[in-house]
Structures are given as C-alpha cells and as structure tokens.
N, C-alpha and C positions, 0 to 999 in steps of 0.2 A: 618410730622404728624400734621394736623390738630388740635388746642386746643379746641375744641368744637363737638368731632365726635358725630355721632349718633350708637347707636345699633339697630341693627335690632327689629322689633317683628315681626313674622312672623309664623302663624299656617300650620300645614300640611293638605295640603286642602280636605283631606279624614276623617279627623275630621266634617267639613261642612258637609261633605256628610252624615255622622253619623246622624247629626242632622236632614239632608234634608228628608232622608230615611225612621226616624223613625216616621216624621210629614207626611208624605204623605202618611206611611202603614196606619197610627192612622186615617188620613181621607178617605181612601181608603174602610176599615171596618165602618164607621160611614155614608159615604154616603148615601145609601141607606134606612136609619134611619132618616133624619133631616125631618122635616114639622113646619111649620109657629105656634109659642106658644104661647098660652093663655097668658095675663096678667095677673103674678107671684106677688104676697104679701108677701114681705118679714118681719120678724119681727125683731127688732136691742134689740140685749143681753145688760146686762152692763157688760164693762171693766174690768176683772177680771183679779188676775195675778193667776197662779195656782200651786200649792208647789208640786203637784203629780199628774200623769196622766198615765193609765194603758192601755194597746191597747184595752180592750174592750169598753172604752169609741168611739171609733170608729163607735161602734154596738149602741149607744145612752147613756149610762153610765155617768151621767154628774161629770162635773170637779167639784174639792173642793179648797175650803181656799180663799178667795176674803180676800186680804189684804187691802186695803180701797181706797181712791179719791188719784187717780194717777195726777189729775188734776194738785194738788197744786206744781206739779214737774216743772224744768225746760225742763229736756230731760227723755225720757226712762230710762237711768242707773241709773240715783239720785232715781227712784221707784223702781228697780231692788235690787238694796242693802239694803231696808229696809227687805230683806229675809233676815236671819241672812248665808244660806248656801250659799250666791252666792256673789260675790265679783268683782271687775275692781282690776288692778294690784296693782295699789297706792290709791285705793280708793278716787283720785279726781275727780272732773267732769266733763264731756267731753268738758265746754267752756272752760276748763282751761289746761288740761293735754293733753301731747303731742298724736299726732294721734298712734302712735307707740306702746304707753304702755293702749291703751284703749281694752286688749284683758279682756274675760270675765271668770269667772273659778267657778267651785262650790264643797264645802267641800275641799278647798286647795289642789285640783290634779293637780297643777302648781307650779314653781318657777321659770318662767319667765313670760316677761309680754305678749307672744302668745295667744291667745284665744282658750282655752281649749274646748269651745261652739260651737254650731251650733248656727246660728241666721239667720231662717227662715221667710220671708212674703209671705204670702199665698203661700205655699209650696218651694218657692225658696231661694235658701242660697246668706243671703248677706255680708259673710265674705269676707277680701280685697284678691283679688285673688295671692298678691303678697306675703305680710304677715300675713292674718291671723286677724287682727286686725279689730275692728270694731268702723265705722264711726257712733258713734250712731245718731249724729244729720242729717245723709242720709237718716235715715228711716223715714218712716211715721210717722204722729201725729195725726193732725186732724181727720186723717180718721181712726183711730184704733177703731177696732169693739171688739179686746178681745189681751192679752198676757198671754200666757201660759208657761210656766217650768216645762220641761222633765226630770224627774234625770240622773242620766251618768248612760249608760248603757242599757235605756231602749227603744229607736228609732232605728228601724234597719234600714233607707234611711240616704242615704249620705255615706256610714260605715266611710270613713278616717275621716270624719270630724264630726263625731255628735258624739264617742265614749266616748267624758266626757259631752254629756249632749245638751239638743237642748232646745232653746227660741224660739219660735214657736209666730209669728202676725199674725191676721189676720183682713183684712181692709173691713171696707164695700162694698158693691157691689155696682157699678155704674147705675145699675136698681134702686137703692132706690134713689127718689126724695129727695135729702137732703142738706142743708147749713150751713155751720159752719164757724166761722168768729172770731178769735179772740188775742187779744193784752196785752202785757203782757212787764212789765218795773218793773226796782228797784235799785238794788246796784252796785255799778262799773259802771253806766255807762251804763245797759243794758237793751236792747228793741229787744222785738222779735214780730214780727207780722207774724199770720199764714190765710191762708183761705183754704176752702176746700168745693165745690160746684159738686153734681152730676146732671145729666140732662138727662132725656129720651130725647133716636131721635127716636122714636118708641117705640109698644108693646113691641118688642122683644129685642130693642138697647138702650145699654146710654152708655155714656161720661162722667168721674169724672177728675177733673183738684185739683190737691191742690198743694200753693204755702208756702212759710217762707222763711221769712228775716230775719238774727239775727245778733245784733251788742253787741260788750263788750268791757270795758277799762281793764276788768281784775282787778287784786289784785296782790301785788307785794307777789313773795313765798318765797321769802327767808327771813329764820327769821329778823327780822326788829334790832337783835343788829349785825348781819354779814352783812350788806348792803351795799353796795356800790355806786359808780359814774356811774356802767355799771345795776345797776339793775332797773328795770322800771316793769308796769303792765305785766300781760300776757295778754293780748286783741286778740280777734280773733273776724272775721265775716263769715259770709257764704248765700247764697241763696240756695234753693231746690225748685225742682218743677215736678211734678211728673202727668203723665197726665195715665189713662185708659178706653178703649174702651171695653164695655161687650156686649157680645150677647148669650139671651139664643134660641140656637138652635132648641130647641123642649123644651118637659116635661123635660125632661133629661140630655140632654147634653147641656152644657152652657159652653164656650168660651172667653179668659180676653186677652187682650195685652196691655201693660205695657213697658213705658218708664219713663224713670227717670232722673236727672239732677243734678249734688251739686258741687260746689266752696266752696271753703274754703280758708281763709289767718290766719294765727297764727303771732302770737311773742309770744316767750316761755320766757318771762322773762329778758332776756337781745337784746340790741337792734341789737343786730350783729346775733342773732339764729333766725330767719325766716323759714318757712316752708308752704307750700300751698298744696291744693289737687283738682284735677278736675276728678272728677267721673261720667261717663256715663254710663248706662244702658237700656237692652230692654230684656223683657222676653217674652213668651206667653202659656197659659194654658189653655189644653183641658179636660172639667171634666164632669163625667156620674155620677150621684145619683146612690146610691144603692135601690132605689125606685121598679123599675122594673128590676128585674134582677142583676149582675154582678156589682159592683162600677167600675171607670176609671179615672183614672188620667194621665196623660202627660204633663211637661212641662219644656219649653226649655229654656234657656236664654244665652246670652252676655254683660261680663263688660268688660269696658275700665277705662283703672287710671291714673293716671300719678300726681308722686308727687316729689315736690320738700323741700331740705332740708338741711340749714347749722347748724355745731358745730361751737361752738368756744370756745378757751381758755381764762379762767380769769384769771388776776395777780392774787396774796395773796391777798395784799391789796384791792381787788375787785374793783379799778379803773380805768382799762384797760381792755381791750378785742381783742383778737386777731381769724382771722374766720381758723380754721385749719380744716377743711373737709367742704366742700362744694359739695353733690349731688346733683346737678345741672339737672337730670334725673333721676328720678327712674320707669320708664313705665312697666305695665302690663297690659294684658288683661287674659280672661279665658272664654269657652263656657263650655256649661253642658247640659243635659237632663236627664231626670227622667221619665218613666211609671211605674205604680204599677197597680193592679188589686187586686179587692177584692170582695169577691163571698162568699155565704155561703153553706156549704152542706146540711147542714140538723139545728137543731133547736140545736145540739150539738154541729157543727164541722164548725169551719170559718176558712175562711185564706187570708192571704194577702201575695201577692207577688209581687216582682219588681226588675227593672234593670235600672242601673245610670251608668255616665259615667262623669267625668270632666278631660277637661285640661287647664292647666296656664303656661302661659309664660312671664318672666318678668328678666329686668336686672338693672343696676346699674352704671350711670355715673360720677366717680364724682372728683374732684379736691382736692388734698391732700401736704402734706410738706409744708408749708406756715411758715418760720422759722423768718417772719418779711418784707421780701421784694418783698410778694405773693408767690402764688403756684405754686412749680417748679414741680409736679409729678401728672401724672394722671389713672386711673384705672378704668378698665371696668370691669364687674364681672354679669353674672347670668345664667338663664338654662330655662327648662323646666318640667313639672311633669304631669302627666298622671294618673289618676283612673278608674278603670271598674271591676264595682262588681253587683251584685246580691244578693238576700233576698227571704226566704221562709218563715213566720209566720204562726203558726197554733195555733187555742186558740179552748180549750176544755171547754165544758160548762159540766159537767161531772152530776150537779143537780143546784139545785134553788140555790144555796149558796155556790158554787166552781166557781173556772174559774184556768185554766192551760193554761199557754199561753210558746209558744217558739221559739224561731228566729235563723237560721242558715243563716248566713252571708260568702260570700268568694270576695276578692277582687286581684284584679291584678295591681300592681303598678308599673310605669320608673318614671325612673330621666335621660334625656338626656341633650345632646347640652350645658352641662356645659362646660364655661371658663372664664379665668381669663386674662388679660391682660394689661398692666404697660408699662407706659414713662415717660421718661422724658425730661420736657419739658424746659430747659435748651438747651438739646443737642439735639434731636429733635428723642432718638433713642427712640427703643422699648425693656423695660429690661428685661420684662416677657412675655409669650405666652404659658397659661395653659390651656389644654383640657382637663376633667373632664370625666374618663369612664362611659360607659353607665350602669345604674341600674335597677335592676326588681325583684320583686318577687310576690309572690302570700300569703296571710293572712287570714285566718279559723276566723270567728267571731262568736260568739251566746249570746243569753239571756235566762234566762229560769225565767220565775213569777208564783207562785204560788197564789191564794189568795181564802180566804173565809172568807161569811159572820156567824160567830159565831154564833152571836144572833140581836135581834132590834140593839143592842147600841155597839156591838165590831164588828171589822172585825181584819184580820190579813192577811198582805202576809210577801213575801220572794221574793229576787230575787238572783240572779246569773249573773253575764257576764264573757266573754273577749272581749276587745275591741286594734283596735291601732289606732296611729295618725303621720303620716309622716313626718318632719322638713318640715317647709315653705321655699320659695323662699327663705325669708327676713332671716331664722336661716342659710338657705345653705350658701348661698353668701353676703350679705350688712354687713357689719361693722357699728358700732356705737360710738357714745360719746356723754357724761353724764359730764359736766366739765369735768374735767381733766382723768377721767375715760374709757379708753379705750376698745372696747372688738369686738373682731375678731369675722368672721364669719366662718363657717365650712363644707364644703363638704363632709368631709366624714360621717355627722351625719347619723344613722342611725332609725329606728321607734322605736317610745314608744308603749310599750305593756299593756296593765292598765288590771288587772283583779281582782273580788272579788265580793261583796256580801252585800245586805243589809236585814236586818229584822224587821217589821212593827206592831204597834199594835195601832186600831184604834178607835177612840168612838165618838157619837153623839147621842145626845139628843135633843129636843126643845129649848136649851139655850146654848149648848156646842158643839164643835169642838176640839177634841183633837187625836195630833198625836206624836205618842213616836217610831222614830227609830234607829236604831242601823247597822255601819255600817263598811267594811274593804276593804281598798284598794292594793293592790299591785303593783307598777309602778315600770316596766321594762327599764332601758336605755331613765332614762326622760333626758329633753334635758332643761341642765341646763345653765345661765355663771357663769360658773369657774374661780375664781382667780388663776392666775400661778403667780405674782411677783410685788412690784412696788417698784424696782429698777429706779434709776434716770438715761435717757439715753436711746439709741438707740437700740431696741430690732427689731429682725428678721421679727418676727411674727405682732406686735404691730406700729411696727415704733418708732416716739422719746417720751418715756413717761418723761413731766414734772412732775415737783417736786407735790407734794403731789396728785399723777394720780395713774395708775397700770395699769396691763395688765392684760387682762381676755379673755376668749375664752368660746364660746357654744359647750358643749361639753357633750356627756352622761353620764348619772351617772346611775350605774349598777341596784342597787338592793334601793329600796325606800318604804316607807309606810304613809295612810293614815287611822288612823280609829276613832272613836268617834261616837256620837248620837247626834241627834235632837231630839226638841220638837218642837210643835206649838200648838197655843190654841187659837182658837175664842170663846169668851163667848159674847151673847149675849140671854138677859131676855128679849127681846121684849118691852121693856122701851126705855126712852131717851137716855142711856148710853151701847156701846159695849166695849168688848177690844182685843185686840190681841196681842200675846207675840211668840217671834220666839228666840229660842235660839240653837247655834251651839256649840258641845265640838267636836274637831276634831285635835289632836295634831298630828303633823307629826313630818315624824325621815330618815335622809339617811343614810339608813344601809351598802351600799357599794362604795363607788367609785375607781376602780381603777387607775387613773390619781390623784385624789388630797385624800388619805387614811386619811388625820386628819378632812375629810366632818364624817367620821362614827359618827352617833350617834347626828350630828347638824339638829338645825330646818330648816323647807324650809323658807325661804326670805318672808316678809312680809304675815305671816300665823300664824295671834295670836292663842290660843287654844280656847277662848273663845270670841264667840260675840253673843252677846241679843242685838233682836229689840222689842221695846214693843213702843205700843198705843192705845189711851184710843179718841175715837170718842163720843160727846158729842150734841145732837139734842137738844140748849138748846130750840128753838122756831120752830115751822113750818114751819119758812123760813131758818135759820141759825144753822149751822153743824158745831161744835169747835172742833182741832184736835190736841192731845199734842202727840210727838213723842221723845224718851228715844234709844237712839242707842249706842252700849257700846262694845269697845274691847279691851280685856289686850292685857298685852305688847306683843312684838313680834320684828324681829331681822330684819336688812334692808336688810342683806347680810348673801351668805352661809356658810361662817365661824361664824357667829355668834358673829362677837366684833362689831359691831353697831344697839345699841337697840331702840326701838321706846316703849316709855311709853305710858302706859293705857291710853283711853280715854273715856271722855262720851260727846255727844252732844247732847241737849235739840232743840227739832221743834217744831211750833206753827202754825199750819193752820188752814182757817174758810172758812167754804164756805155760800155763800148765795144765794139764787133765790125766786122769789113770785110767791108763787103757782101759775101756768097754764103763768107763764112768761118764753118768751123765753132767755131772759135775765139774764145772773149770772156771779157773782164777787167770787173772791178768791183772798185771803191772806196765803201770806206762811212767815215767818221767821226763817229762820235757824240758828243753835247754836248760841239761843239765849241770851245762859251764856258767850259769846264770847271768848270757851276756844281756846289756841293756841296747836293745833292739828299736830303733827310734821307725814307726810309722807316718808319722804327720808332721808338720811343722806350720802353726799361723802365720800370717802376715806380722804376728805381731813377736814373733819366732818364741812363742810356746810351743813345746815339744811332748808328743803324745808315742806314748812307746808300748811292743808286748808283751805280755806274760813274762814276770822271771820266772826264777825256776818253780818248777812247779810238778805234782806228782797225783795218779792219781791207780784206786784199786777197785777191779771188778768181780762177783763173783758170778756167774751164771749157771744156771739148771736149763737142759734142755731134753726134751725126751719127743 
C-alpha cells in the first residue's frame, strides 16, 4: 500500500450536463432578444450592512440600519460582528483563527463552529463546498458596492443552506469606470495591500481585475502565564485575485463571468500546526431587469479547494510538541446552478419563483498514530451530497400599508459514495474497508411574513418558518483536534430542522431608527460535539487519548431552543454627532439529548445571553469623522457541559477617518481594544486558555477615483 495515496474526485458527468442544459435553454429563449446597448450610467450606493430585509424590497422597498464605515475594518467579519445578532464561532479574526472555526451563525442557532449562513456574492454561494466554513479574506473588498443580512428564515434560494440566514455582497459592475488602490499596515507585523481597477472595452463590455496581498506575524494566543517553548505568533498570508468580464447585452439583459483565485498559509500558534488552503473558482450570470416585463436570473458556478492540515500534541509543560494527525489532503470540489423568475401580476399580486441544484464532493487524507517514532496508520474518509429543490414566493399587496408575502420550499437531498478506509503502515495491510449506504430524502420548507405600515412613524411584521440544513462533508467524515482534544466524525448524522418565529415593531422619525424584536427558535437534531469521556488511553472510536485530552463525537442532540429580542437604534439629529446601539438577549437551553441526558437544561457553547454593540460617530471637522466603538458580552460557557466558563467582556474601538473635500484621497485609523483587556476565547479540557488580540492598531491610506 502506497504511503501517500490519492482519492479520487470525480463528478457524475450528468451533473455537467445539468448545468450545460440549463445555460443553453436560458440562451436559447434570450436569443432572439439581444441587440447592441446604449451606453448605461450607473450610480454607486454607499456600503451599507442591513439588519433586515423583506422580499418586497425586491419590488424597490429600500433596505435599513447602515451601521457605519466598514472601512476601518481589516476583513468583512471584524464589520459583521459589530451587529450584536451575528457572530464567528470564537469571535477571533479571520487573520488569526483557524479556517475551520470561521463558520458564521446569527441569534445563537449554532453550537459548533459550521456556518449556520448563507454567504452570497452577487447571487452565488461562497460557502467551502467541503465544510461549510467561510474564507472570509476570499471575498471581495475593494470592489464591494453594499453587504446586506437576511434573518434566518427569510431567503427561499439555496433551501439547505440559507435556512439560518444569508449575507448577501454585492460588487460593483465592471461597466463602471472605476479605481481603487489601497494599503493598509499596523500591529503584529501586518500589511495588506489591495487594488481594484474596472475598464470598459466597449459601450457594451468591461473588464474589473482586483488584487490583495496580506502578510501577518500574528499574536501569540495562549494566555502569556501558560506559555511555552512550542508557542509562537499565529501568522498567516495569503494573495487573491479575482478577475470579471460584464456585458450588457441589450436594455435588459446583462451578462458577468467571474473567476476567482486565493492561497493561504497559516501557523496556528504552535510551529508543528500548519495549515494552507488553495481556492479556485469560476462562476457565470445571466440577468433580465424587471424593467420590461418578467425579472431573470441564472447562474452557474464551480469551486475547487484543496486544504491542507496538521494537529499536534503539546507536553504539560508546553515545551514539546508532537504532530499526531497530519491531513496531508483534504480536496473538494462542488458545481451549482440557480434560475429564478420574477414577474408581477397585477399591481397586487408578485411572485418569484426558482430552481437550484448543488453537488460536492470531497474526502480526506490523512496520516494518524504517531506515538514518537512517526505515523504508523493511515485513513481515507469522505462521500458526496446532492441538493435539488425548488421555491414559489408570492407577496400580497392587499393595500397602501400591507404586504403578505409566503414561500413554499421542497428540496430533495443524497448522501452517496461514502467510505472509510484504514492501514497500517507498519505492516503494509488494510485494517478497515467501510462503505457508507446510500441516503435521500425529500424536505417541505416555507416562510410566511406578514407586515404593515401602522402610521408615518411605526410599522410592524411577523414572520414564521421551517427551515433544515444537512451535516457538511467536514461533520460526516474529517475528524479533528484542538490540543489534546479529540473529536470524531459521523456518518450517520442526520438533518437539522430549525423552526419558529419572530415579531417586529418599528419606528422612524427624522432623527430616529428604532427596532424592537422578539423571537423563538426550535432546533431539531442540531448537530453538536458531544463529549463521551476523557479517560486516559486507547479508545475504539477516538484512538489514544493523552492525559488531560477527551473524546468527543458530532453528534445530534434531539430537541433544542433559541429565543430572546433585539433592539437597534440609529439616532441621528442631523448635527455633527449620530449613534447607533445594537443589543441581543438571546439565551439558549438543550432541552433533550438522547446519547448524553446530563446536556438537559445546559447552555449552547460559546452563546453568551447578552451582547451590545454601541457607537457614537463624531463629524468633528468637514474633513475628519471620529468613531468610538463599545462591544460587550457576558459570560458564557466554552463547552456543552458547561464546566468551562469564559468571563464577561467589554472592548473599547477608536476610529477616524479623513479626506479633503473633492480629494480622491483618504486616511483611516483604527485601534482596537484600546483598554488592552485580555479577552479569553477558548478554554481546553486541559484548561489552556486561548485569548484576542490586545491592543492593537492599525492605518489606511486609499486612492479612489
């Protein structure tokens, strides 16, 4: 047996076909329509992230809640969490925190680190097709035209994967003559340089290219009195580049194809745990305005991944380290397509409709037992999974100050081609050869929204879902380790079912924004890890757990609950000073598990009850914008049992931006917790303490014309 095999990837070539079929009906019907287009003016929005968003916005209904200059961010996610409902696993940042636990979740409908989210650019899902997880430094930057947040529950495309909720980009169009250029350096060691450059090649064509190079030394995470001989910065780099050809076809229909590019190297902290990623992408979208006639959309895409990844084990004394799983391979790919239609009937009655289809395939190579004198065992592991669903929306205008809107969803789901496979590499034999039966069902979805406008200054809706989400590749099949912390992967997981409801009361004035809701979850058979034991020694399941490690498995837990209220508040008098306050009460409770019965009645894993984001935006001068940021969450527990607690925190931010009037020219400053408190994230079994960024600061210049 070979020490280095390969697994296959390999799609069913009638899946292409799928794709080929539905790209040449979609041009087949459009031919006879396209003619040479007038030169199009487009107008660039500002940057908004948006707390709520109802399907009638669709019909022109504009979005609300602009939380402030995303600018002074390093990535997307570090803006995304100044929403107090939306959250990353561990709340560290994505140059710091492993690719793995970067899944994205909002009001706590999670207790692992999977990505509960949909995370959309211009209508294509760029979740990792393997696990779920999202590369946030893969996405766009320079070119973002708007980011928006969907609540869970209320986007009927995609069904398995937008059910708790979709972040939705959207990037500027390649027809705008536009340049952006800009560099950005500070603490640890870190320099990011972006550009992004659109170019007509005609009336009707352009070309947008955007590039980023990012370097970091990192910050060491382990609390600084547990430190060791093995622990060093977490440092990672990475390049992207991201190139798009647009053509508007006529009045109407207009045309995008899209490739994409991203490298990544990590050290997660100790110098034996490495990890890399290389991500390829190519998508393309065909889209009709609702201008004339019918709206349309179609579009298709392909990723490719391929990541690699070692654990290792640390002495007590943290001055030794040993590499005990080394996935040496973890490849995936996944195709999809999407058409929707959307047509109105009459000045009452709209509807949108659509049909989606994704498949991924991805496994798992990797080198295991490593007892001191290398890896005597090795193991192959992973499958395939399959979606094909459909959506019917219809929104009722019923009068000037209603809207009924409702979404029936049905989806068809496999799990094939799963297995398992074990040697050792000692003896050369083969000790395992597991083949995983084939899976399917079919899954009923809907939403139902109600909303009305009251008076000038209230509005009120309602919503309703059910929604589910399938285990990932990464929860079927990859095993993991966390130090000493072990935790299996599971096959025979089955779907989460999430359903429940939220209720909304709304106000706006010439100086105020304010929104008070109220909400309840239900989560069916969430897909948790479960501690079963950490005994010292050789377990079946687990392999050999060292001394202060455990065994844990992904596993479902029965019957679950989420509920609690938001607020949010923009106040702004039309003076120099705004503010905006975002506050989540959202406690959770796992009301059943049958495999581990002492879960009843425990919190979910890192899901404090309470987090407030507030900020006070300050125009002290006509050139210069002062920005104080107040982020705060009590305690909450690292683990599902509940004996490792993470105390309250609060982190103080400081940003300013500047520019001179009609300059294209502008600086930003950012400093984050500036109190330099020590902010503890994680905690092992073996209670090493993994903590955030101290203080830290960092400066931008940008050119933009």
């Amino acid at each position: 047996m070979p020490t280095n095999p390969t697994v296959p990837i390999a799609f069913s070539s009638f899946r292409y076909l799928v794709v080929a079929a539905l790209a040449f009906s979609t041009l087949q019907a459009i031919s006879g329509q396209l003619q040479e287009a007038a030169n199009d003016t487009y107008e660039l929005d500002t940057l908004e992230i948006v707390a709520d968003r109802a399907f009638e916005e669709v019909f022109g209904i504009p979005a609300q809640t602009t939380i402030g200059d995303w600018e002074t961010k390093l990535s997307i996610d570090q803006a995304l969490r100044r929403m107090a409902s939306i959250d990353t696993f561990r709340s560290i940042d994505s140059f710091t925190a492993h690719p793995t636990t970067q899944g994205v979740r909002m009001r706590h409908t999670a207790t692992n680190a999977t990505s509960r989210a949909l995370i959309l650019v211009d209508g294509v899902p760029q979740n990792d097709p393997f696990g779920g997880w999202v590369y946030w430094n893969r996405l766009p930057l320079e070119s973002i035209r708007s980011l928006e947040v969907f609540p869970i529950g209320s986007v009927p495309a995609w069904g398995n994967y937008s059910s708790g909720g979709t972040i939705q980009l959207t990037t500027r169009s390649p027809l705008e003559e536009t340049t952006r250029f800009s560099v950005q350096g500070g603490s640890f060691g870190t320099v990011k340089a972006g550009v992004f450059h659109h170019a007509k090649l005609s009336d009707t064509a352009g070309i947008s290219v955007e590039g980023r190079l990012f370097s970091t030394d990192g910050y060491t995470v382990v609390r600084s009195d547990q430190r060791g001989d093995v622990d060093i910065d977490s440092h990672s780099d990475y390049k992207y580049l991201r190139l798009q050809l647009a053509n508007q076809l006529n009045e109407d229909w207009k045309s995008e194809l899209t490739g994409q590019y991203f490298k990544e190297d990590r050290i997660n902290g100790t110098r034996l745990s490495p990890n890399s990623t290389e991500a390829k992408d190519v998508s393309w979208r065909l889209s009709k305005s609702g201008a004339n006639g019918p709206g349309f959309d179609f579009a298709t895409f392909y990723q490719d991944r391929d990541f690699q990844n070692i654990f290792s084990s640390v002495a007590a004394d943290r001055a030794s380290e040993r590499q005990v799983l080394d996935q040496y391979s973890v490849p995936a790919k996944a195709i999809g397509a999407q058409a929707t239609w959307l047509w109105e009937a009459n000045e009452s009655i709209n509807f949108l409709a659509g049909i989606d289809f994704r498949d991924a395939e991805g496994s798992v190579s990797e080198l295991t037992r490593n007892l001191g004198n290398g890896f005597t065992r090795e193991r192959q592991e992973g499958g395939e999974q399959s979606f094909y669903g459909g959506f019917l929306t219809i929104q009722s205008l019923p009068d000037e100050v209603s809207s009924l809107e409702g979404t029936l969803r049905w989806d068809d789901w496999e799990q094939s081609n799963g297995f398992r496979r074990e040697f050792n590499l000692e003896t050369g034999v083969q000790t395992r050869d597991n083949l995983y039966p084939f899976r399917s069902g079919d899954v009923a979805s809907f939403n139902l929204r109600y909303s009305r406008q009251m008076d000038p200054n209230w509005s009120f809706s309602a919503l309703a879902f059910r929604g589910f989400r399938a285990p990932t590749l990464n929860e079927l099949y990859r095993p993991f380790r966390v130090r000493n912390d072990i935790t299996e992967a599971n096959p025979d997981l089955v779907n989460e079912i999430s359903s429940g409801g939220e209720i909304g009361l709304h106000y706006q004035d010439e100086s105020n924004q304010i929104g008070i809701t109220g909400f309840y979850y239900d989560l069916e058979n969430m897909i948790t890890n479960v501690f079963l034991h950490n005994d010292i020694g050789f377990d079946p399941l687990c392999g050999f757990i060292p001394g202060g490690g455990s065994c844990n498995q992904r596993n479902n837990v029965e019957v679950n609950r989420v509920q609690g209220a938001e607020i949010t508040w923009f106040w702004d008098q039309g003076s120099d000073v705004n503010f905006l306050l975002n506050y989540t009460y959202a406690p959770t409770e796992f009301r059943r598990s049958n495999l581990l019965p002492e879960l009843k009645g425990k919190e979910f894993p890192l899901s404090p009850k309470h987090k407030l984001s507030s900020q006070i935006a300050w125009q002290s001068t006509e050139e210069l914008r002062i920005i104080t940021e107040i982020l705060m969450r009590s305690d909450h527990y690292d683990n599902v049992l509940n004996t490792r607690k993470l105390d309250s925190s609060i982190l103080v931010n400081f940003g300013l931006f500047y520019q001179q009037p009609g300059s294209h020219w502008s600086f930003r400053l950012q400093i984050d917790n500036i109190l330099d408190e020590d902010v503890t994230t994680a905690i092992s079994s073996s209670e090493i303490y993994t903590q955030s960024a101290p203080l830290n600061a960092w400066a931008s210049f940008t050119l933009e014309k």
